[in-house]
GUTI-96024 format. One record per atom (N, C-alpha, C): atom name; residue in one letter; x, y, z. Coordinates in steps of 0.2 Angstrom, whole numbers. Layout:
% residues N
+-------+---------+-------+-------+-------+
! atomo ! residuo !     x !     y !     z !
+-------+---------+-------+-------+-------+
!    CA !       A !     X !     Y !     Z !
...
+-------+---------+-------+-------+-------+
END
This chain:
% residues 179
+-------+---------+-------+-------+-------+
! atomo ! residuo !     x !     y !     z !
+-------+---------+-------+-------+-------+
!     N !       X !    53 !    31 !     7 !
!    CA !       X !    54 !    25 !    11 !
!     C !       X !    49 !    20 !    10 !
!     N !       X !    50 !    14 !     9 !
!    CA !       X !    48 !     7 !     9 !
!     C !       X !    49 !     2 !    15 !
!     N !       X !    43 !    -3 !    16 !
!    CA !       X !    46 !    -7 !    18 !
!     C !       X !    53 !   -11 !    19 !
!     N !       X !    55 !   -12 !    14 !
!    CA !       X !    62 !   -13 !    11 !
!     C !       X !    68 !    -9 !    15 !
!     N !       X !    66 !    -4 !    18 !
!    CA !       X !    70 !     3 !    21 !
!     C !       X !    72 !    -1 !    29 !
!     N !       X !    67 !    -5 !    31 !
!    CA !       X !    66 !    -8 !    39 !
!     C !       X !    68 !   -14 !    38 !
!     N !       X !    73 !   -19 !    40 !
!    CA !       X !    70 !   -26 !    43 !
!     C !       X !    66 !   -27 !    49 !
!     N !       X !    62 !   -32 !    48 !
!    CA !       X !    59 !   -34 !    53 !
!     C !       X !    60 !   -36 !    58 !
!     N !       X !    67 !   -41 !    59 !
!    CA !       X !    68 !   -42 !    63 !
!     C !       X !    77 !   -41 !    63 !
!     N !       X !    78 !   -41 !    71 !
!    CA !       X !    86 !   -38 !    69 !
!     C !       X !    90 !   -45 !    69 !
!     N !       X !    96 !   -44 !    67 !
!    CA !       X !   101 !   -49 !    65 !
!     C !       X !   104 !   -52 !    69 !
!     N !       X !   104 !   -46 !    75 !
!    CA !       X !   110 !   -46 !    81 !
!     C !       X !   105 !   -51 !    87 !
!     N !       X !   100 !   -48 !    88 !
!    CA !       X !    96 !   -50 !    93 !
!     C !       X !    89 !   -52 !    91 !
!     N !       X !    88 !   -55 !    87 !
!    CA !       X !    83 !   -55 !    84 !
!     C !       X !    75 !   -54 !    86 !
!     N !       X !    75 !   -47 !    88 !
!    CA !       X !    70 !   -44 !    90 !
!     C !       X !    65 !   -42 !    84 !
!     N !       X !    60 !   -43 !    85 !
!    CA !       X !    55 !   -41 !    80 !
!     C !       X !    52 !   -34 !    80 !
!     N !       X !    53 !   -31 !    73 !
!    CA !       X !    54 !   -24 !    71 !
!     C !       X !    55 !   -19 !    77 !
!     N !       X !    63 !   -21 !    78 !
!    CA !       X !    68 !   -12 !    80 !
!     C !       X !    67 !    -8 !    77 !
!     N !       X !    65 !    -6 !    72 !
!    CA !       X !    66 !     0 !    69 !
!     C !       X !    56 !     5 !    72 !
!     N !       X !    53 !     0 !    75 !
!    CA !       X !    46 !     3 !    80 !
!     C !       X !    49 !     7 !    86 !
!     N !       X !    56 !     5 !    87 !
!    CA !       X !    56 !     9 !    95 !
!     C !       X !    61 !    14 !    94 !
!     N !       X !    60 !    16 !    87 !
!    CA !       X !    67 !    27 !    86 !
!     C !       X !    60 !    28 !    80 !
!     N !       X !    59 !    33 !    80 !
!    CA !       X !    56 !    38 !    76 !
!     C !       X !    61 !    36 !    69 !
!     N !       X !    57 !    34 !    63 !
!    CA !       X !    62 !    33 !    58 !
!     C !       X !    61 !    39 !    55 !
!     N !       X !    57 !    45 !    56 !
!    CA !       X !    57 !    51 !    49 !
!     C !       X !    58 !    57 !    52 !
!     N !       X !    62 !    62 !    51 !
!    CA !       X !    62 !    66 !    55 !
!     C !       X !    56 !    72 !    54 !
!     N !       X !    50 !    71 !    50 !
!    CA !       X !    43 !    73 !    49 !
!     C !       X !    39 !    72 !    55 !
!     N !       X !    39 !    65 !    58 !
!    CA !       X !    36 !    64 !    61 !
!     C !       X !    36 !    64 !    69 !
!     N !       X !    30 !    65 !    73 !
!    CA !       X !    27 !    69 !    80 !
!     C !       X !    32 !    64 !    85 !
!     N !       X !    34 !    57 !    81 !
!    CA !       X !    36 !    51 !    86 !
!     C !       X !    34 !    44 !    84 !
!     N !       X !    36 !    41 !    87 !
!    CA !       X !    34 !    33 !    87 !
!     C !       X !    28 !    31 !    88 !
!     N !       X !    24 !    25 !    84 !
!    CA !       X !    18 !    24 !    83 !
!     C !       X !    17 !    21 !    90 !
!     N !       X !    12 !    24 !    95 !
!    CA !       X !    11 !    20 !   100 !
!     C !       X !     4 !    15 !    99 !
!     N !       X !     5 !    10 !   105 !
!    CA !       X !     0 !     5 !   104 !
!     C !       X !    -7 !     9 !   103 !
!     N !       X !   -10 !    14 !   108 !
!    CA !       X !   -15 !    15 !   109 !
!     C !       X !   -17 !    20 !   103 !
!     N !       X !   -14 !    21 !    97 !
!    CA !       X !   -19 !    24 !    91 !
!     C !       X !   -21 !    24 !    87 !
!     N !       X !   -27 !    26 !    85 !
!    CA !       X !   -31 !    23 !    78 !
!     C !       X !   -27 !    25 !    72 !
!     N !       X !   -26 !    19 !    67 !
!    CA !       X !   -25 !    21 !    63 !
!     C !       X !   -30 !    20 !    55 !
!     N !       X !   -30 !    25 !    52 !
!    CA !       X !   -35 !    26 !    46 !
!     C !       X !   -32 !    25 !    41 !
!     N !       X !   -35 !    20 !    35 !
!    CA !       X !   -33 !    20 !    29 !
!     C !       X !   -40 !    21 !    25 !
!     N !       X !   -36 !    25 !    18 !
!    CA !       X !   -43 !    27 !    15 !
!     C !       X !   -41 !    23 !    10 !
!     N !       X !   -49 !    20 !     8 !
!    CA !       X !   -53 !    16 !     4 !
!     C !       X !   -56 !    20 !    -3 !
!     N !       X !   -51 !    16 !    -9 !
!    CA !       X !   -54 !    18 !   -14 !
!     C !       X !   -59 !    12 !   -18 !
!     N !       X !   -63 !    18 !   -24 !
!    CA !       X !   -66 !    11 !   -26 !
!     C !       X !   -63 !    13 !   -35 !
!     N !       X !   -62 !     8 !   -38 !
!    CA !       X !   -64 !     1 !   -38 !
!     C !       X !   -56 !    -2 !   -37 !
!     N !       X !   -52 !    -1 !   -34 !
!    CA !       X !   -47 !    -4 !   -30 !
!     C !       X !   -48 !    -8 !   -24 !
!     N !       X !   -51 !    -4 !   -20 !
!    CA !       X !   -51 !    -8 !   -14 !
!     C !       X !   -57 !   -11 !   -11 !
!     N !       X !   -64 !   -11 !   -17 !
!    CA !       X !   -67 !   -14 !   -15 !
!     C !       X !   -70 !   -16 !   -23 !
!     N !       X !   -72 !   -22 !   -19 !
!    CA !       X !   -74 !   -28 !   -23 !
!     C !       X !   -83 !   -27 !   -25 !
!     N !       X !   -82 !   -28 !   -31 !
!    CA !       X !   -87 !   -25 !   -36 !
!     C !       X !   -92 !   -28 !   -35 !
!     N !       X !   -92 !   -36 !   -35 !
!    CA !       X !   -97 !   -41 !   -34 !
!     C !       X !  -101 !   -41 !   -29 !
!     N !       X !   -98 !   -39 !   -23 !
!    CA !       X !  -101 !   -40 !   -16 !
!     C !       X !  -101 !   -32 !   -13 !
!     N !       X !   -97 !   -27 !   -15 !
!    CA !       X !   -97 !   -20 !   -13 !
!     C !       X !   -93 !   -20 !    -6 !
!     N !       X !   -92 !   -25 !    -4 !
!    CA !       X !   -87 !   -25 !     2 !
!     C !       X !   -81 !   -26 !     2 !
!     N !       X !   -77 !   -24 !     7 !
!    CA !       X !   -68 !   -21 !     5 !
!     C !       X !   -65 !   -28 !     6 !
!     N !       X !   -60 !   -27 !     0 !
!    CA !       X !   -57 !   -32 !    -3 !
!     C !       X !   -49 !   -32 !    -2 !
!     N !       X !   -49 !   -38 !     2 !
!    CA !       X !   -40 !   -40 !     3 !
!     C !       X !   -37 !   -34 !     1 !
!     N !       X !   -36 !   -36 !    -6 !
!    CA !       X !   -33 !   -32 !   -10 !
!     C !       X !   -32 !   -23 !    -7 !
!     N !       X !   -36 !   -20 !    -3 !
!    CA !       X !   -32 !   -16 !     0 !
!     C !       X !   -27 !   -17 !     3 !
!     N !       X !   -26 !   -20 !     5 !
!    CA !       X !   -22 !   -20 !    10 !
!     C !       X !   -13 !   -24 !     8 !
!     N !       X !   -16 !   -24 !     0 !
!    CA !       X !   -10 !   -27 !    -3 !
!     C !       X !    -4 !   -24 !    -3 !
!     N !       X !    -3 !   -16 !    -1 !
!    CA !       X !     5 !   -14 !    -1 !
!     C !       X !     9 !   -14 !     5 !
!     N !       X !     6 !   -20 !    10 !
!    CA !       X !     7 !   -21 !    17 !
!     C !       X !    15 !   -23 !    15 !
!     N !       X !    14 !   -26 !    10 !
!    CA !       X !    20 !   -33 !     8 !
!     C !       X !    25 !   -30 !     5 !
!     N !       X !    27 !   -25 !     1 !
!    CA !       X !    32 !   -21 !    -1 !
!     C !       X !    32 !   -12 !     0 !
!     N !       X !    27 !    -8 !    -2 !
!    CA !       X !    28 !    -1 !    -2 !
!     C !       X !    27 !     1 !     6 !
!     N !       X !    24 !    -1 !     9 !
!    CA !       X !    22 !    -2 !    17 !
!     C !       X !    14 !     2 !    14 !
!     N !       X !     9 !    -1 !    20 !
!    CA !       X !     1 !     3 !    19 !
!     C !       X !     3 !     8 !    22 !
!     N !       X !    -3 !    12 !    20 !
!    CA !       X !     0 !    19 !    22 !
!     C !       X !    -8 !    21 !    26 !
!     N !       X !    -6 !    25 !    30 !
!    CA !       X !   -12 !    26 !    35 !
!     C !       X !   -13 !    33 !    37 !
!     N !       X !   -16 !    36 !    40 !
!    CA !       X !   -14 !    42 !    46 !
!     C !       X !   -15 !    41 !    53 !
!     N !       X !   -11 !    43 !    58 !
!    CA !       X !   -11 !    43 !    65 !
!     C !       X !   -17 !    49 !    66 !
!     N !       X !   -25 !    45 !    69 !
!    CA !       X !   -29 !    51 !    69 !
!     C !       X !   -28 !    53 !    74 !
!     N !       X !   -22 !    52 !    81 !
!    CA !       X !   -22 !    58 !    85 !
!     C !       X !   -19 !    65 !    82 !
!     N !       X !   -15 !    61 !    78 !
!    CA !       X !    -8 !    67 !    77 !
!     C !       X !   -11 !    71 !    70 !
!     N !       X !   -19 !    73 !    68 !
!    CA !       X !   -19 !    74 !    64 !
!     C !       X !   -28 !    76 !    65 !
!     N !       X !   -30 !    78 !    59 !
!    CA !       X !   -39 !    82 !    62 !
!     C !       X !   -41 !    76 !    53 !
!     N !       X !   -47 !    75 !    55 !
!    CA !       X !   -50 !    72 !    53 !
!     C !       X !   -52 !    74 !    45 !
!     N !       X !   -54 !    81 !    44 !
!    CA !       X !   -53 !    84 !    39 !
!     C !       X !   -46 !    85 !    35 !
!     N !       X !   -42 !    85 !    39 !
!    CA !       X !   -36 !    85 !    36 !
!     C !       X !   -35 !    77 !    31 !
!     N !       X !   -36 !    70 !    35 !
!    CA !       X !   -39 !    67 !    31 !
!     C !       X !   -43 !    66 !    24 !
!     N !       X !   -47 !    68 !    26 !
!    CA !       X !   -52 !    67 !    22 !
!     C !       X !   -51 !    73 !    15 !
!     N !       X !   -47 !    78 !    14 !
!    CA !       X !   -42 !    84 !    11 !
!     C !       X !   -37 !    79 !     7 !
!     N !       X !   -34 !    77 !    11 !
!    CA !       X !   -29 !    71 !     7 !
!     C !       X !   -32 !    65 !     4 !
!     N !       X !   -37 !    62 !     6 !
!    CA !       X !   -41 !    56 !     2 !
!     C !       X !   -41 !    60 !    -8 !
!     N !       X !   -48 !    65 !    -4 !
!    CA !       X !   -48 !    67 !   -11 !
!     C !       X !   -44 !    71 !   -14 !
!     N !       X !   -39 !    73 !   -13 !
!    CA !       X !   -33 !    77 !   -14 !
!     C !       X !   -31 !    69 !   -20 !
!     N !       X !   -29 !    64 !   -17 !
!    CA !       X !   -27 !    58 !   -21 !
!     C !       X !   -31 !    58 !   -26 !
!     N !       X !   -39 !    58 !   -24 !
!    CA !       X !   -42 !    56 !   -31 !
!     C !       X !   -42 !    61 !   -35 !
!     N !       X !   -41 !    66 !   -35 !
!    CA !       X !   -39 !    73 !   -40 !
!     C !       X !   -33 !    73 !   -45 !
!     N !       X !   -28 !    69 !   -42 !
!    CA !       X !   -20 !    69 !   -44 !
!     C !       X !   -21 !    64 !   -49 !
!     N !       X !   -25 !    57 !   -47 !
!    CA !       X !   -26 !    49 !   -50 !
!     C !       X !   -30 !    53 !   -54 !
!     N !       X !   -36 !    56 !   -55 !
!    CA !       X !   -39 !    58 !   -61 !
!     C !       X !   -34 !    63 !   -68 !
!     N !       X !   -30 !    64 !   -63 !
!    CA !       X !   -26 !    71 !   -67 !
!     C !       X !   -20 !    67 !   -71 !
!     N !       X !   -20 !    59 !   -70 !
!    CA !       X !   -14 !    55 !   -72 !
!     C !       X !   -17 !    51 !   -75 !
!     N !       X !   -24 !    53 !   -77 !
!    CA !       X !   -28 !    48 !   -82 !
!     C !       X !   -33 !    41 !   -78 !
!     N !       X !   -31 !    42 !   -73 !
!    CA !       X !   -35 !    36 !   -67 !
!     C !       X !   -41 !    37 !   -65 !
!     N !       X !   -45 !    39 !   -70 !
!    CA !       X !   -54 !    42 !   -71 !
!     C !       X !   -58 !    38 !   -68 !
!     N !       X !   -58 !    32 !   -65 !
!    CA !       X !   -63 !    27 !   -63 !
!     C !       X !   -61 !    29 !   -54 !
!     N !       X !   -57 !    30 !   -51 !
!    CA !       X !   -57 !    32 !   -44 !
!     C !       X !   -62 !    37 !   -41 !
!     N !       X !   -63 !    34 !   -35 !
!    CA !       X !   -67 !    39 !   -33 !
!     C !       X !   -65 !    35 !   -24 !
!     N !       X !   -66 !    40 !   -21 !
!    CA !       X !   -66 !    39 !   -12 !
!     C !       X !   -73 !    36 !   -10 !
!     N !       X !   -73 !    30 !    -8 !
!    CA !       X !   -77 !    26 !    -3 !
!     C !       X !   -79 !    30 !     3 !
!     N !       X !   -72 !    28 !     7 !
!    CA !       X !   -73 !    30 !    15 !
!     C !       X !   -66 !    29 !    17 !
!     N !       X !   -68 !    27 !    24 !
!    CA !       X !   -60 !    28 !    26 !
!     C !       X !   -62 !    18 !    32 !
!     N !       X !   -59 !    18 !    34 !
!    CA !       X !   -57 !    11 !    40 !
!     C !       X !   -53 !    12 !    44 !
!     N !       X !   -54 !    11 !    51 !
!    CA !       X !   -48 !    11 !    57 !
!     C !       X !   -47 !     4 !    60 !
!     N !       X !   -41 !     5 !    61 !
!    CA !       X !   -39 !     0 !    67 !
!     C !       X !   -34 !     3 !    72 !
!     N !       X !   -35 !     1 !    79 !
!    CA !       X !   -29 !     2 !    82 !
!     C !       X !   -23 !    -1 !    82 !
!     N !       X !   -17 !     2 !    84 !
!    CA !       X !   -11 !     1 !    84 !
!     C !       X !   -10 !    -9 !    86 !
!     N !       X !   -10 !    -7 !    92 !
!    CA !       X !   -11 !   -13 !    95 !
!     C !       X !   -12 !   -19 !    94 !
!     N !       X !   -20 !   -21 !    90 !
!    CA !       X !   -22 !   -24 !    85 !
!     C !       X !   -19 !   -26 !    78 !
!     N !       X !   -14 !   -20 !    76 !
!    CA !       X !   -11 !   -24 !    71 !
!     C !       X !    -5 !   -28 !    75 !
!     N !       X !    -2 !   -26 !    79 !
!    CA !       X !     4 !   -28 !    81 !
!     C !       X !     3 !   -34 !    84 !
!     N !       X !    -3 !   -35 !    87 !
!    CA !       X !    -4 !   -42 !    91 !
!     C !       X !    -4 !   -49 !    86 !
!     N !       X !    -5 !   -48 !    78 !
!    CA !       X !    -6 !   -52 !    74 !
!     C !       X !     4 !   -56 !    74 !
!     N !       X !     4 !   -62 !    77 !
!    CA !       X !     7 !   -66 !    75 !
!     C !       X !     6 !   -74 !    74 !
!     N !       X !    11 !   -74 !    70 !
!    CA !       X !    11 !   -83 !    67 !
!     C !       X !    12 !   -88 !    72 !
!     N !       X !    12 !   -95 !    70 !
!    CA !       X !    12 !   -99 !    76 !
!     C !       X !    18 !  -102 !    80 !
!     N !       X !    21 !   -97 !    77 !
!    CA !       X !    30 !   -97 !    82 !
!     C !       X !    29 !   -88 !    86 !
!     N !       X !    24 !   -85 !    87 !
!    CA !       X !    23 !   -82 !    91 !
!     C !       X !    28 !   -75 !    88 !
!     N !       X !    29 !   -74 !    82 !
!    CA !       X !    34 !   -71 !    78 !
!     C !       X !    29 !   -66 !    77 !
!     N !       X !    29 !   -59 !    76 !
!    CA !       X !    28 !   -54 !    72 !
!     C !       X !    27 !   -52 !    68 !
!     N !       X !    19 !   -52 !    65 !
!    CA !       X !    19 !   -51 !    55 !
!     C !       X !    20 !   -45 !    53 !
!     N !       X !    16 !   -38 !    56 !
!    CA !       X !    16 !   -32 !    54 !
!     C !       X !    21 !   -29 !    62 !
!     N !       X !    25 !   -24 !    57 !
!    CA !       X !    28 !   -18 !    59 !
!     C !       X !    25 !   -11 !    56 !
!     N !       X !    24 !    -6 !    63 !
!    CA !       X !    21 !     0 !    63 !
!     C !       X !    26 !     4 !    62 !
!     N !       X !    26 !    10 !    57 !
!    CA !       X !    31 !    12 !    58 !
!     C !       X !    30 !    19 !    59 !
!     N !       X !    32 !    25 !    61 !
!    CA !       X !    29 !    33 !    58 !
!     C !       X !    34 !    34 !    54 !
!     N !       X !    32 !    36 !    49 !
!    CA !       X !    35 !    36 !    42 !
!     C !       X !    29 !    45 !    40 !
!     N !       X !    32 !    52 !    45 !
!    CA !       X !    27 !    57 !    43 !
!     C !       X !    32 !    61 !    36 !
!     N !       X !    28 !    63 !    34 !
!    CA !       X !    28 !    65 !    27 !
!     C !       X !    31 !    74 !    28 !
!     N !       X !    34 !    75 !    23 !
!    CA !       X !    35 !    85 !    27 !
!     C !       X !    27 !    87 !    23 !
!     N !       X !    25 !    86 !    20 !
!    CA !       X !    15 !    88 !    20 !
!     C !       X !    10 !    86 !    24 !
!     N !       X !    13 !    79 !    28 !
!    CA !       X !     9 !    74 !    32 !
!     C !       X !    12 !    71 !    37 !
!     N !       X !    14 !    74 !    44 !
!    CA !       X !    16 !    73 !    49 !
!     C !       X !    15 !    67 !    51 !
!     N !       X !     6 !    66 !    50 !
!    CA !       X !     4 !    59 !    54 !
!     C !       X !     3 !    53 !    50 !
!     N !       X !     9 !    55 !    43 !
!    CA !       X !     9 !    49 !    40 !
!     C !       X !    11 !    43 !    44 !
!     N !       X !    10 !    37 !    43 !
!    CA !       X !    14 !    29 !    45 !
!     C !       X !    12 !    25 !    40 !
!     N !       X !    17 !    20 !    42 !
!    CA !       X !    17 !    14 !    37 !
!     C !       X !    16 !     6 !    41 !
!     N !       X !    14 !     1 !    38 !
!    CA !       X !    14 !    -5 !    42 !
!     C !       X !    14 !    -8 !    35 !
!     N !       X !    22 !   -11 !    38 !
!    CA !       X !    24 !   -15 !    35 !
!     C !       X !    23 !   -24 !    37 !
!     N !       X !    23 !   -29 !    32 !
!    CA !       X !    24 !   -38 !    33 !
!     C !       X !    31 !   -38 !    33 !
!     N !       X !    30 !   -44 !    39 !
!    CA !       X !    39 !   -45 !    40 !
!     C !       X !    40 !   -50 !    35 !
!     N !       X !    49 !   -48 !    32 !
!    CA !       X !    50 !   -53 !    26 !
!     C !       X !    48 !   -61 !    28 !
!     N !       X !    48 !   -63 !    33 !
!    CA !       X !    46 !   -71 !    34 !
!     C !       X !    38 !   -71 !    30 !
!     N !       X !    34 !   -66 !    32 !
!    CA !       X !    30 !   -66 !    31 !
!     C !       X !    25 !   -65 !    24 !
!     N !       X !    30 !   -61 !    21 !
!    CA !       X !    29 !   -58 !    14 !
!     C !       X !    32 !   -64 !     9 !
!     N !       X !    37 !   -69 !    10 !
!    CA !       X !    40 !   -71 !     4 !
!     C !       X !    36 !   -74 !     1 !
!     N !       X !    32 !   -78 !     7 !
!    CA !       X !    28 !   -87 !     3 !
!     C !       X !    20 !   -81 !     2 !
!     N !       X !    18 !   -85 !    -5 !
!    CA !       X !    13 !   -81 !    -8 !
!     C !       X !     7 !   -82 !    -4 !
!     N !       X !     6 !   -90 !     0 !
!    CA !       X !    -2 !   -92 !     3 !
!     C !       X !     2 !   -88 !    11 !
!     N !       X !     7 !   -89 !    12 !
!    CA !       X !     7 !   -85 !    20 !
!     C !       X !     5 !   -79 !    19 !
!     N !       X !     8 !   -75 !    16 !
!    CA !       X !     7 !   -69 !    14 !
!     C !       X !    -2 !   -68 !    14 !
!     N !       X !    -5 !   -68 !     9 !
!    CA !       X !   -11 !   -68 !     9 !
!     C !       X !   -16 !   -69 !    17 !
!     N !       X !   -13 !   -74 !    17 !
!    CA !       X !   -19 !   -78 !    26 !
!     C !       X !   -15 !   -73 !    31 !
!     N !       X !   -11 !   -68 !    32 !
!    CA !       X !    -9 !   -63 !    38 !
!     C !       X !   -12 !   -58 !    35 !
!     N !       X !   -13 !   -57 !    27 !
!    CA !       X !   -15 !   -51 !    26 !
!     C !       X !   -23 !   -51 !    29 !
!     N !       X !   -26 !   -56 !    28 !
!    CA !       X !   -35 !   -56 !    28 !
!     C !       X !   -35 !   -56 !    35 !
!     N !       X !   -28 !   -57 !    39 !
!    CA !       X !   -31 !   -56 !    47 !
!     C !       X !   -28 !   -50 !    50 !
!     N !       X !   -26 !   -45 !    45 !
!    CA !       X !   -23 !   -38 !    44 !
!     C !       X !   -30 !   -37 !    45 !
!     N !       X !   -34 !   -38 !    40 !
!    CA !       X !   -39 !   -34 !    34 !
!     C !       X !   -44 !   -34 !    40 !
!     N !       X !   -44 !   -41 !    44 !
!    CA !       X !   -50 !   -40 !    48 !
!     C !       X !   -50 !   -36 !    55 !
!     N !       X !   -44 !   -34 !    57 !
!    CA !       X !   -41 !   -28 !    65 !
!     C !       X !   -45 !   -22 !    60 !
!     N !       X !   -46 !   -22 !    54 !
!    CA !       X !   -50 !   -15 !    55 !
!     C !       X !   -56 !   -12 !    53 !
!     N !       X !   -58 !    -9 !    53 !
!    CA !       X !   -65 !   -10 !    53 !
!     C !       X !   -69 !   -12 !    47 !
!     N !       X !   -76 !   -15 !    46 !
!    CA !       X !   -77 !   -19 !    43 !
!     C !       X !   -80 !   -17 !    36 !
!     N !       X !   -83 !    -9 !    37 !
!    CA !       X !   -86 !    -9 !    30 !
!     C !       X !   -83 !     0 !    33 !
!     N !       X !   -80 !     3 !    27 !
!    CA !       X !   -75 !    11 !    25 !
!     C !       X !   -85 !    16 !    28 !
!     N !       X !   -81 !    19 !    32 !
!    CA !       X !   -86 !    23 !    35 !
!     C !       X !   -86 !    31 !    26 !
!     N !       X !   -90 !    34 !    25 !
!    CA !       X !   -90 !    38 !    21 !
!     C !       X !   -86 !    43 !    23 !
!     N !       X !   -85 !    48 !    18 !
!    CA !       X !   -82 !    54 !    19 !
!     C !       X !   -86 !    60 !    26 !
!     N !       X !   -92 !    60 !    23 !
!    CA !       X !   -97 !    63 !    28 !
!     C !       X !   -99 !    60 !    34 !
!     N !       X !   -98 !    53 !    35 !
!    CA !       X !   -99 !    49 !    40 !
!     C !       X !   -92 !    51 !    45 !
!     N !       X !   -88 !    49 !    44 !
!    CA !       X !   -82 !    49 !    47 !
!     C !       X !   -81 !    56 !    50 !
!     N !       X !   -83 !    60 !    46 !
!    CA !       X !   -80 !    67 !    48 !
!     C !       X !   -86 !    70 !    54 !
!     N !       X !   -92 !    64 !    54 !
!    CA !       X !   -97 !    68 !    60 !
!     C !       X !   -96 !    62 !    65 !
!     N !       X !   -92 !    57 !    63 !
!    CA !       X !   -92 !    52 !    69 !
!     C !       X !   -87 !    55 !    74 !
!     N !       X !   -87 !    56 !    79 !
!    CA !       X !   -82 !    57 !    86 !
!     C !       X !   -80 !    52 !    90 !
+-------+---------+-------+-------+-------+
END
């Protein structure tokens, strides 16, 4: 599933992302509600910026087509997280991707990404649960196509993505003692 798999907005009634209020994957627990954090893990040197060591846009770049991918941390234990982070960085080394290594992870709540809209009061990001048959509490948040086509819009909804979530990737050891 992709982005691409959801329109944003419907044709009929032009409701901003329909495809948030049915469960899209039959994997998943249900529909992303407002009230959940969601965590994306931070790698380096992809997602954070070398010069400054602080997280760089550019995470948040596959909002725009493949959808970000996150986990519901209610629907899911913390450890299991953090299993799959380096589970990726095992695979990416095993495909020749030697320079990865796990940062940390960043939360945002649901709500907070959804609140993000333009100044017609339109909808940038859609939540989606997109669970995985390995990853229950996979989702995705996708840019709506108005928002994805033009290259400087895109970018400027992305940095106010970037900003709903938390501001510097808490570590692996850190996250998993934070409650």
């Amino acid at each position: 599933m992709g982005c691409k798999d959801f329109p944003s907005k419907d044709s009929v009634t032009g409701q901003d992302c329909p495809h948030e209020l049915n469960s899209v994957s039959e994997h998943s627990p249900g529909i992303v509600t407002d009230d959940e954090d969601l965590v994306r893990a931070v790698f380096s040197p992809i997602h954070i910026n070398e010069v400054t060591g602080e997280l760089d846009p550019s995470a948040f770049s596959d909002v725009k087509d493949k959808g970000l991918s996150t986990d519901r941390e209610s629907h899911t234990t913390r450890e299991s997280i953090v299993n799959r982070a380096n589970n990726k960085v095992e695979e990416d080394k095993a495909s020749g991707k030697t320079d990865r290594e796990l940062v940390g992870f960043v939360k945002a709540c649901c709500a907070d990404i959804r609140s993000i809209v333009d100044e017609e009061n339109e909808r940038c990001f859609c939540v989606y649960d997109t669970g995985l048959a390995d990853n229950s509490a996979h989702s995705d948040t996708c840019q709506s196509e108005k928002h994805s086509s033009s290259r400087s819009s895109g970018k400027k909804f992305r940095k106010r993505l970037k900003d709903k979530f938390s501001i510097s990737p808490l570590s692996p050891e850190s996250y998993l003692a934070n409650t």
